[in-house]
N, C-alpha and C positions, 0 to 999 in steps of 0.2 A: 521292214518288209515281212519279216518273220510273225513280228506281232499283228500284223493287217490280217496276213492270210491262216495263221492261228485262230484271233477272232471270229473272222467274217465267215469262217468254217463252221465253230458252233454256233453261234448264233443265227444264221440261218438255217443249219438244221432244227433249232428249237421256234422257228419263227416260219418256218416253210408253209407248215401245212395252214397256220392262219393267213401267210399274206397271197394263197391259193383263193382258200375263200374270198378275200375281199377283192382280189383281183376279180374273181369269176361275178360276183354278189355286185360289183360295182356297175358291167359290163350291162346286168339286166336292168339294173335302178336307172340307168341311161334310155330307156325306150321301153317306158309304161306302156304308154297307148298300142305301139307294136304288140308289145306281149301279156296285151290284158284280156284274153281271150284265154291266158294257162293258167292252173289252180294246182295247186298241191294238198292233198288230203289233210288233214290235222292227225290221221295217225300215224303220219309218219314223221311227226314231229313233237319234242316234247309235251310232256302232259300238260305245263301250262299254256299252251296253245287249243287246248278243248275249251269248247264253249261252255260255260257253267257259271249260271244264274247271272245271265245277258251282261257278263263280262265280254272286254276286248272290242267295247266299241259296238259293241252289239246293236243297242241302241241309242240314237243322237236326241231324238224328238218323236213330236205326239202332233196328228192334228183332230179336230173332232170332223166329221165327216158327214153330219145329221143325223138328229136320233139319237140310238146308242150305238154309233158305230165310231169306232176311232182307229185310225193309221197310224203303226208305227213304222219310225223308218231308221236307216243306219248302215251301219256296214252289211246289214242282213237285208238288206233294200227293202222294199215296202210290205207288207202284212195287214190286213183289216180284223180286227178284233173287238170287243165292247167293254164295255166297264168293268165285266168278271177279270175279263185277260185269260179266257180258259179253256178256249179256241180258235185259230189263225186259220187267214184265209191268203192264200199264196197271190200277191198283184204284183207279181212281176212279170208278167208276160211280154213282150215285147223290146225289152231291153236285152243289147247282146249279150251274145255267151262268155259266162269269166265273172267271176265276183267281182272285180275292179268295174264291171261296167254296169254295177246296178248298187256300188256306194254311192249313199243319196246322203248330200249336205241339206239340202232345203227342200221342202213340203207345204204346198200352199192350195189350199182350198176356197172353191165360191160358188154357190149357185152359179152364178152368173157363166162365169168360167169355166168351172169345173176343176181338175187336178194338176196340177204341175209339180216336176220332180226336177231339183237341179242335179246334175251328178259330176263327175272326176271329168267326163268327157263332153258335156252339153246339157241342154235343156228338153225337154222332155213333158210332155201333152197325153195325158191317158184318155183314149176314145177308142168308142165301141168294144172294148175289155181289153185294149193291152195300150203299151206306152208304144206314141210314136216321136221322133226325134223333130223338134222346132229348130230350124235355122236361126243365126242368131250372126249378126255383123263381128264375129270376134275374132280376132288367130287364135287364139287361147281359150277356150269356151270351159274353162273350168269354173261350172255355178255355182259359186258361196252363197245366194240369196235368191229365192221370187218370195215378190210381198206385193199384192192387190190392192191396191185402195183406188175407191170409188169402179170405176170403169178403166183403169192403166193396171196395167200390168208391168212391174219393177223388175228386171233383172239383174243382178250383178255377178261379175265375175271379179277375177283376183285383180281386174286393171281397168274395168270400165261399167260401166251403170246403163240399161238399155230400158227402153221405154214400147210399151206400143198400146194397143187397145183391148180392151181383155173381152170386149163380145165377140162374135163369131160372126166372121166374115171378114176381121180386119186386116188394115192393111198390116204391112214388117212391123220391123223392129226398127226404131232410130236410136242413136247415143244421147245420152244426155252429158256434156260438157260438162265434169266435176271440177270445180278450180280447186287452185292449193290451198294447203291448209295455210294458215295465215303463222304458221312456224317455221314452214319450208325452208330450208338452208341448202337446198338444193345437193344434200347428200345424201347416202346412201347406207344402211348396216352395215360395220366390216363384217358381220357374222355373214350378212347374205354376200358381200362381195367375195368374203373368201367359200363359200359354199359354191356360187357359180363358179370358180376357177377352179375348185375339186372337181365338179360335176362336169364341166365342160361347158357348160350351156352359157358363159359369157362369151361366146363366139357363135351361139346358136348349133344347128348341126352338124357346123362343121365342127367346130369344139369339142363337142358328145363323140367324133368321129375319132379325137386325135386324142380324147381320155380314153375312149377303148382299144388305142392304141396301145397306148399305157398300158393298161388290164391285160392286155397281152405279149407284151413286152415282158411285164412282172413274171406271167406262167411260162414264159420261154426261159426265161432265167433259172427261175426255181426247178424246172427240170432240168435244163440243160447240167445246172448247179449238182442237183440228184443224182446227176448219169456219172458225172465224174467225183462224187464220191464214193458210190456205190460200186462203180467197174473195177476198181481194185481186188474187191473183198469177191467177185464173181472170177475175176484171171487165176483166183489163189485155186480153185477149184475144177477150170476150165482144161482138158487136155487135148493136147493138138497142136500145131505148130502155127497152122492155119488159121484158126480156130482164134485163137490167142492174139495172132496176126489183128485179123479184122477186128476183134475188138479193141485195139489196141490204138486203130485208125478213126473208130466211128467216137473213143474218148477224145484224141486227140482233137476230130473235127467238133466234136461238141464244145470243150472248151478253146478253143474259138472262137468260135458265133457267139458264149457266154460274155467272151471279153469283150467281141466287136460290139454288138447290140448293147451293153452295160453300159460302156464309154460315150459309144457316142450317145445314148439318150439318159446319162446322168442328170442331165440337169431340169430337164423336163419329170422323174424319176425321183429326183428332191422336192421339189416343187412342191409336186402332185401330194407326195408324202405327207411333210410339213404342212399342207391345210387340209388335210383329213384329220391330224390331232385336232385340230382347233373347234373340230364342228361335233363333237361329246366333251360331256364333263368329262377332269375338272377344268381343263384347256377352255373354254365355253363359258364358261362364266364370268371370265376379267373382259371378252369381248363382246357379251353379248349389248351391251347399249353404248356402244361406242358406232360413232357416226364416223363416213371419210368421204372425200372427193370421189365423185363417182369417175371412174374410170372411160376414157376417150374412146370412143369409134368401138364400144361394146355393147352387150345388147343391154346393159347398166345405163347406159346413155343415152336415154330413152326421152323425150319431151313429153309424158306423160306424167306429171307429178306423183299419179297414184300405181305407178306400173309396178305391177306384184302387191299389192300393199292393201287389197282390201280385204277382208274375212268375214262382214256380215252389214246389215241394215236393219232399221229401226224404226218406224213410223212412232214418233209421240204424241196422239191426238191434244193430248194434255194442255203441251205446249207449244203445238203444231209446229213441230218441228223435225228434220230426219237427221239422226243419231247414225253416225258410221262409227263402226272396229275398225282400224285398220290393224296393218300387223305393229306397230309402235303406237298406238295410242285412239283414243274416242274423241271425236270430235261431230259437231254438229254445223246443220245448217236451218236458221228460221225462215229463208226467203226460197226456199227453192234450189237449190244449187244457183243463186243469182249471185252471187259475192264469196270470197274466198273466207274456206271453210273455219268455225273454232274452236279452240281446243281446249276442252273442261281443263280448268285449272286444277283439279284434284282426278287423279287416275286410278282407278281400282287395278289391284296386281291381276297380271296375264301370264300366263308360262311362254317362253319362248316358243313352244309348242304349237301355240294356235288359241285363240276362243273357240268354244265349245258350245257354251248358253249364253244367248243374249236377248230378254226381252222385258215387259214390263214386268214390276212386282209389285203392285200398289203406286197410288196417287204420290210421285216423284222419288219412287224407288224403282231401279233395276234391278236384273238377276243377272250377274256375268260369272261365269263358269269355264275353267280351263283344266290344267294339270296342276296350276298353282292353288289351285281349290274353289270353293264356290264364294260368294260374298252376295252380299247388300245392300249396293252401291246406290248413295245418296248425294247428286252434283250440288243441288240445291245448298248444304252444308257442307259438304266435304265430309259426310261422316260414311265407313264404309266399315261392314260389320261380316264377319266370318258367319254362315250361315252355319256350320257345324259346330264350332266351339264358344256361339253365341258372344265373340268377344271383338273390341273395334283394330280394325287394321290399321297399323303405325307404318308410312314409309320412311321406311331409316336414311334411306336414298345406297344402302350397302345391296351389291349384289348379291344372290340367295342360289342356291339350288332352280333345277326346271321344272322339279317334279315338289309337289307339297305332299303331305300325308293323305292327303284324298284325290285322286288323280279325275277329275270329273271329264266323262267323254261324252257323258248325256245327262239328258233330266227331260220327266214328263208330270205333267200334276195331272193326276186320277180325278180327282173329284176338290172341291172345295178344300177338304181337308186333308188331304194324304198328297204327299210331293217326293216323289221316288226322283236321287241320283242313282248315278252307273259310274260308279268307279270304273278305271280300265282293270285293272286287273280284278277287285273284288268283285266287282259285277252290282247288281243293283241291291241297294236297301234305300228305308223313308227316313226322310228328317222327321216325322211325327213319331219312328219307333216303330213301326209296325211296316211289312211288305207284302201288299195284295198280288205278287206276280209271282207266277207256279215257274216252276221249270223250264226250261229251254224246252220245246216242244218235239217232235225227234225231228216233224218235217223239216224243221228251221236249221234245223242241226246238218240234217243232210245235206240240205241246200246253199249250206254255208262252209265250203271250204277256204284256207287260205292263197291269197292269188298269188301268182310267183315273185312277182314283186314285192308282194309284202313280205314275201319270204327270206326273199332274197336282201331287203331290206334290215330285217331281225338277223340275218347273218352277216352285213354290214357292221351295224351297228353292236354287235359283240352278244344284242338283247338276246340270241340265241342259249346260249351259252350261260345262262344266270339257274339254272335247273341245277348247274353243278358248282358252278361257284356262288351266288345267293347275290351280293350285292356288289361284290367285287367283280362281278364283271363286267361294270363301268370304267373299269379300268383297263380290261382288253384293248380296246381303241387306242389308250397312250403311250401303252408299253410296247405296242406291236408296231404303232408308230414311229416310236422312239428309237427301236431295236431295227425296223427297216431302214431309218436315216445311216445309222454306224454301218447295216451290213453295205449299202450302198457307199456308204463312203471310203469303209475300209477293203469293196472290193475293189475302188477307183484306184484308190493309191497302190492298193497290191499290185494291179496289174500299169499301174506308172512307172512305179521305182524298177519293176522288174523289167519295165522296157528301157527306161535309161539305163540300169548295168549292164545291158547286153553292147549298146552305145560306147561303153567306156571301153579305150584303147589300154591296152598293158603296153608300159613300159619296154 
């Protein structure tokens, strides 16, 4: 017992102030769409959180617009500009307030049509100068994709593909019936099953309801934990009989509530713990392509083959055919979605992260773009070429890192000859060598703060924290993990053993 509460003593005080953050950081990550209306400034957050040379996601994509006018869009949501790039014109009008609700995945243009924006929250119809919000049959209306072809208008979201008529006056939106892909094993990523059981959301809201139970469980602890090591060191100073008294009662009742609330939600409290390592490197990398049984009567159990799993579309006039990303793999359809889906024998690498770029690059080459870097993916041959280091991609079948040496979050091609990526972090340079795009502009700058989410996200996930430590603070996440398992454990047993001694009868 000695050594429990020896332990569990400093190690939480060297582990307090982070499992505070994540406690509080997790609480927010649980209810985006709630709190994506708050923004927190970027100066009051380290320097690599400043926008500098359309770094961080700045921008995703480019569409031309007619003429010389072209749309960029991205986390900085829509902007009209021309082929200098060397003045911006603000189109966001209409979209609510809060950066989260004007990060644009997909940008689709048409005479016919006109503009459509898919975003985090829905889809989106730009008339008479600002965007107005399109109904859309989804619970989920998070738009990975709009793509036009002829007179239909394609929507996709992260679990369903929607259809309707792209002139004006038509009627809804209908589903189009995606079938499985002809791989389906009717499992699921551990990486995602144990992510929804961190997160809560494999229970839906009520789940979200009973992790931020947790998230607050954890901060009653860590104070409660704080008062009674702290109160000591204030009695030694305190004068008064009284005085001394009540503080004496409010420790005793604090640890208390420490032990009652500890015990009884131990195991819920390990749980929780334990798959929070798992979801950052290096914990994250033995799991990430390991498949399981999807889990009974949760929201994993979905008769939806593709629920959660899509990330973009593709029309290939080529080979008239549509190309889906999903989150594990591309797969195609030649009939329509009339027959279950299939799946290129040869896969160009993805980051666990998401696709980024996907569209054509020449007669039966792709452009697919993630965190795992850009390539030059050729199904036809199976040959797939690193667009940066001009060299062909070997799959070892060995799992890798999530991030490559070029973290691609965007790409636009300027002209015929010039084809700028956006690293996340470095921000944008051209695969030709050369970068026609100025500065971050200031409007853009101003109008672009970080949302609390995403903040609260980079405090999550430790990415806060890499300004002082550099790359070792990938490591945050497993040691803080690791160290709340033991303080949790060796608070349990401290306060077991000392309740059985009390139990024992003397002789």
């Amino acid at each position: 017992m000695k050594f429990f509460r020896k332990y569990h003593r400093w190690f939480s005080l060297a582990a307090t102030f982070f499992i505070l953050f994540f406690a509080v950081s997790g609480m927010v990550l649980n209810h985006r769409e709630l709190l994506s209306g708050m923004d927190v400034s970027r100066r009051f957050l380290p320097p690599g959180y400043r926008l500098n040379n359309w770094n961080l996601g700045a921008v995703k994509g480019s569409v031309k617009a007619g003429g010389d006018s072209i749309l960029v869009y991205g986390n900085i949501g829509v902007w009209l500009t021309d082929s200098t790039f060397r003045s911006f014109q603000d189109m966001n009008a209409g979209f609510p307030e809060g950066t989260d609700n004007r990060k644009i995945n997909t940008l689709s243009w048409s005479r016919v049509a006109g503009l459509y924006a898919g975003t985090l929250f829905g889809l989106y119809h730009f008339h008479g100068g600002s965007w107005e919000k399109v109904a859309i049959p989804a619970a989920h209306a998070r738009v990975v994709k709009v793509l036009q072809l002829g007179d239909s208008l394609l929507v996709m979201t992260r679990s369903n593909l929607f259809t309707a008529r792209s002139t004006p006056g038509s009627s809804g939106f209908h589903e189009i019936p995606v079938p499985k892909g002809e791989d389906n094993d009717g499992k699921v990523g551990l990486f995602k099953t144990i992510w929804v059981i961190h997160s809560g959301e494999i229970y839906g809201l009520a789940g979200k309801l009973i992790v931020d139970s947790i998230g607050i469980i954890l901060v009653v602890l860590c104070i409660t934990g704080l008062t009674w090591f702290l109160v000591p060191y204030r009695l030694k100073k305190l004068k008064g009989d009284l005085s001394r008294a009540k503080l004496k009662r409010f420790n005793r009742m604090s640890l208390k509530w420490h032990n009652v609330i500890g015990s009884w939600a131990i195991l819920v409290l390990l749980l929780n713990t334990a798959a929070g390592i798992f979801l950052r490197p290096p914990l994250l990398i033995p799991i990430a392509g390991v498949r399981v049984a999807k889990l009974k009567y949760t929201e994993l159990d979905n008769p939806n083959p593709w629920f959660d799993r899509f990330r973009d579309l593709l029309y290939d006039e080529e080979n008239k055919r549509f190309m889906v990303a999903a989150g594990d793999g591309f797969y195609y359809s030649g009939d329509r979605f009339g027959s279950d889906l299939k799946l290129f024998p040869v896969q160009p690498p993805v980051s666990v992260m998401g696709i980024n770029v996907f569209e054509k690059n020449g007669p039966g080459h792709y452009l697919v773009g993630s965190f795992s870097g850009i390539f030059d993916w050729e199904p036809a041959t199976g040959r797939t070429i690193d667009c940066i280091t001009r060299t062909e991609y070997l799959d070892t079948g060995q799992g890798g890192p999530p991030f490559g040496k070029v973290t691609v979050a965007g790409y636009i091609r300027c002209n015929d000859s010039t084809r700028i990526l956006f690293d996340y972090a470095r921000g944008a340079f051209s695969l030709e060598g050369k970068n026609p795009l100025p500065p971050v502009p200031q409007p853009i700058v101003a109008a672009s703060p970080v949302s609390l989410w995403n903040t609260a996200l980079e405090i999550h996930t430790g990415r806060i924290f890499e300004s002082v430590l550099g790359p070792f603070y990938i490591l945050i996440v497993p040691l803080v993990g690791l160290s709340t398992l033991f303080i949790l454990i060796s608070g349990f047993f401290s306060w077991w053993l000392a309740g059985r001694r009390k139990k024992v009868v003397p002789k």
